[in-house]
C-alpha positions in Angstrom: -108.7 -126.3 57.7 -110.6 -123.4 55.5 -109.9 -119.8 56.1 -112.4 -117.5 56.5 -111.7 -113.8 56.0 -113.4 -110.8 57.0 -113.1 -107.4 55.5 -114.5 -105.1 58.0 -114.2 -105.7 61.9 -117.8 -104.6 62.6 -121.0 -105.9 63.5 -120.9 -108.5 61.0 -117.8 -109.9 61.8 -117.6 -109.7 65.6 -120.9 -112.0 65.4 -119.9 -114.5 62.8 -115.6 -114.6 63.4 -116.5 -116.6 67.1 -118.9 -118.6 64.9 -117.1 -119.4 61.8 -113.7 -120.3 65.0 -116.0 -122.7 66.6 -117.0 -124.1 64.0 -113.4 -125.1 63.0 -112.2 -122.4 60.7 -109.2 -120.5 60.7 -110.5 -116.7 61.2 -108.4 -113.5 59.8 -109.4 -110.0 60.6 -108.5 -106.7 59.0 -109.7 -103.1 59.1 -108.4 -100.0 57.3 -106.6 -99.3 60.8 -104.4 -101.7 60.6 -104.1 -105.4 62.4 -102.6 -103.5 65.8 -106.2 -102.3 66.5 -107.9 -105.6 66.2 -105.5 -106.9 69.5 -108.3 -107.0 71.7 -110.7 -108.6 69.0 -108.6 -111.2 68.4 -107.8 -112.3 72.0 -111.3 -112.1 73.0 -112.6 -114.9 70.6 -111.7 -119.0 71.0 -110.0 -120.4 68.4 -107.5 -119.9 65.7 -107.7 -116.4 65.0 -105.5 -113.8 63.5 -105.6 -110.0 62.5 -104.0 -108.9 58.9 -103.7 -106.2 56.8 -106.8 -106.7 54.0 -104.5 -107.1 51.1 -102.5 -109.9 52.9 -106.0 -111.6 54.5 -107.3 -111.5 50.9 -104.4 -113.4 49.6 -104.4 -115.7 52.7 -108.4 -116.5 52.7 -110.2 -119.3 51.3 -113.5 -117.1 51.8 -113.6 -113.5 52.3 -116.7 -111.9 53.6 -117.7 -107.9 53.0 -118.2 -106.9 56.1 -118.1 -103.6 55.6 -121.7 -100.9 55.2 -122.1 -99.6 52.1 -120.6 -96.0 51.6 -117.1 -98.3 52.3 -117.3 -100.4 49.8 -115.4 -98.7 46.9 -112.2 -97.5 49.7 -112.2 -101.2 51.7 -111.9 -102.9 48.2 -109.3 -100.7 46.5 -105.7 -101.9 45.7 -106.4 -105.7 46.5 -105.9 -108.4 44.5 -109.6 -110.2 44.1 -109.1 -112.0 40.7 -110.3 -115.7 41.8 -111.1 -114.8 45.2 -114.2 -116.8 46.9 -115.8 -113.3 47.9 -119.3 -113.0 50.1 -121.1 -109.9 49.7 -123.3 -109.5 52.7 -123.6 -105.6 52.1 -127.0 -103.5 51.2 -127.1 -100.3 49.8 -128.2 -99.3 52.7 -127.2 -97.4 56.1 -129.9 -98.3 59.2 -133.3 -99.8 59.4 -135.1 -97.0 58.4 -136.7 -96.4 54.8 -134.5 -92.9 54.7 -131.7 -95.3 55.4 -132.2 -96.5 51.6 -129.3 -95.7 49.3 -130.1 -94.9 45.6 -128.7 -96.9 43.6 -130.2 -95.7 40.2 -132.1 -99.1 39.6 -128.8 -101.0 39.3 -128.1 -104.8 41.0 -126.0 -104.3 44.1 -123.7 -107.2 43.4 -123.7 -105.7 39.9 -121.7 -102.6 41.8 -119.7 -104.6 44.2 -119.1 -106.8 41.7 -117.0 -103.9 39.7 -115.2 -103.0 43.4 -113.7 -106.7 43.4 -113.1 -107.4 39.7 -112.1 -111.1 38.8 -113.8 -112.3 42.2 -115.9 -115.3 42.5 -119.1 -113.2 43.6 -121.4 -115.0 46.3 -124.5 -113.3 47.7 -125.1 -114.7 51.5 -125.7 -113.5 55.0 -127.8 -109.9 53.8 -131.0 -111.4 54.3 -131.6 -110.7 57.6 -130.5 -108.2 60.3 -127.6 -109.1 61.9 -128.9 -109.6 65.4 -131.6 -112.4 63.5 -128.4 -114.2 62.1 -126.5 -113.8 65.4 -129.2 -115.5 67.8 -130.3 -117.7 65.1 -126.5 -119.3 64.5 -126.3 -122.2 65.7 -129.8 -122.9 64.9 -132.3 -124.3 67.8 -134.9 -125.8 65.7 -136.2 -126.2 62.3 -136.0 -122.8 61.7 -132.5 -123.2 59.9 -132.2 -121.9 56.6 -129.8 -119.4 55.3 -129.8 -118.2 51.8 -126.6 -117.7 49.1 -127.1 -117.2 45.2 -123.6 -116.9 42.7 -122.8 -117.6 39.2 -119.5 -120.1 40.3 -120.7 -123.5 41.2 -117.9 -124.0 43.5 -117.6 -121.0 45.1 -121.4 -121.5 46.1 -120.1 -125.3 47.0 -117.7 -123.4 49.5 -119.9 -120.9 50.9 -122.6 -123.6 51.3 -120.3 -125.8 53.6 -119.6 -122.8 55.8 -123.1 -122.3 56.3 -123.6 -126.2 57.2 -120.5 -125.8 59.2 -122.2 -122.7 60.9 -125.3 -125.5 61.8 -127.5 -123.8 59.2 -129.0 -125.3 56.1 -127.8 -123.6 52.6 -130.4 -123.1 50.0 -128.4 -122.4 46.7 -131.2 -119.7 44.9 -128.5 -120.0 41.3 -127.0 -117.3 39.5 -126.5 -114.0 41.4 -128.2 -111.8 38.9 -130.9 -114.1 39.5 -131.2 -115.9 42.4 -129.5 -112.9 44.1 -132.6 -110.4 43.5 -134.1 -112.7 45.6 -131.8 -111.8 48.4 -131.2 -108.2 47.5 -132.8 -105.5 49.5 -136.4 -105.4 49.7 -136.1 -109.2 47.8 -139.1 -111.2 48.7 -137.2 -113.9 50.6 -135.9 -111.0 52.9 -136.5 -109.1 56.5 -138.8 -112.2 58.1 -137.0 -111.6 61.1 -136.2 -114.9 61.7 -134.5 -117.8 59.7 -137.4 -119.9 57.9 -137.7 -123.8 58.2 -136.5 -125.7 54.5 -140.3 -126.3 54.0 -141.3 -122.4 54.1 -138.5 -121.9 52.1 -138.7 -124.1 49.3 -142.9 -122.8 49.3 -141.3 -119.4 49.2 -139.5 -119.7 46.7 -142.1 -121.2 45.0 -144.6 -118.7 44.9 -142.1 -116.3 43.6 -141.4 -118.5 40.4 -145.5 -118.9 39.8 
């Protein structure tokens, strides 16, 4: 059995933790409150399912996931041990839908920056593409409509994400290198904010078009 950590108890994680538990993973929780908060979390989803402290579910996690918004990153990610951790960025330098939700970021790659927040980490862009609500009605998928996106510079840390994603029902679509394939993925990134998961055929002529 994998371990799937999440690093942030919000949105993000309260939609994919039941998920990832389903789907046979062992799920670990944590917050900057402390594991005593997440009780009721914990309780309330099916599975094998634990709350930590984030230090202790970094060190105990095959996988974490950044489920935190963006103005957290630099505080969540502090004093933690990431050096070969399988990390997931799913942040955007962003705080809402809204184009004045937009964080400046000066130009720069947002895994660039949370890449310097979790130094020695195994960097995996995945699960930013969409909203959340679009990933949590979409997971398991119902039809051919299936695809879910990851780009990193580790082969098998990509190898790892990728078999959570088929685990999750979905089909992975490696995009390469994260300062590559990850632009694709980034905010505003032409493969993102469809509103809906595309089929492997819109997809792959997607990605296509971008590379002409």
């Amino acid at each position: 059995m994998s371990t799937i950590g999440f690093l942030g108890a919000g949105r993000l994680a309260q939609m994919l933790a039941p998920k990832a538990a389903k789907a046979g993973w062992k799920v670990i929780l944590s917050n900057s409150r402390g594991p005593d908060t997440l009780s009721e979390l914990v309780a309330s989803i099916d599975g094998d399912v634990i709350a930590a402290t984030p230090a202790d579910m970094v060190a105990a996690s095959d996988v974490v996931i950044l489920a935190i918004r963006w103005p957290q990153i630099a505080d969540a990610t502090a004093g933690i041990e990431w050096s070969g951790k399988v990390v997931v960025d799913a942040t955007n330098n962003r705080l809402g839908p809204k184009p004045e939700d937009l964080i400046d970021i000066g130009g720069a790659r947002s895994s660039d920056i949370v890449a310097g927040h979790v130094a020695g980490a195994r960097l995996v862009k995945a699960f930013n593409h969409e909203p959340i609500p679009v990933f949590g009605q979409s997971l398991p998928p119902q039809d051919e409509a299936n695809v879910l996106f990851l780009a990193g510079s580790d082969g098998q840390a990509n190898a790892l994400v990728a078999q959570l994603i088929r685990d999750l029902g979905a089909e992975p679509i490696d995009l390469g290198p994260i300062d590559q394939g990850g632009m694709l993925i980034a905010m505003g990134g032409p493969l993102t904010n469809k509103f809906k998961l595309f089929t492997k055929a819109d997809a792959l002529a997607a990605i296509a078009a971008v590379n002409q």
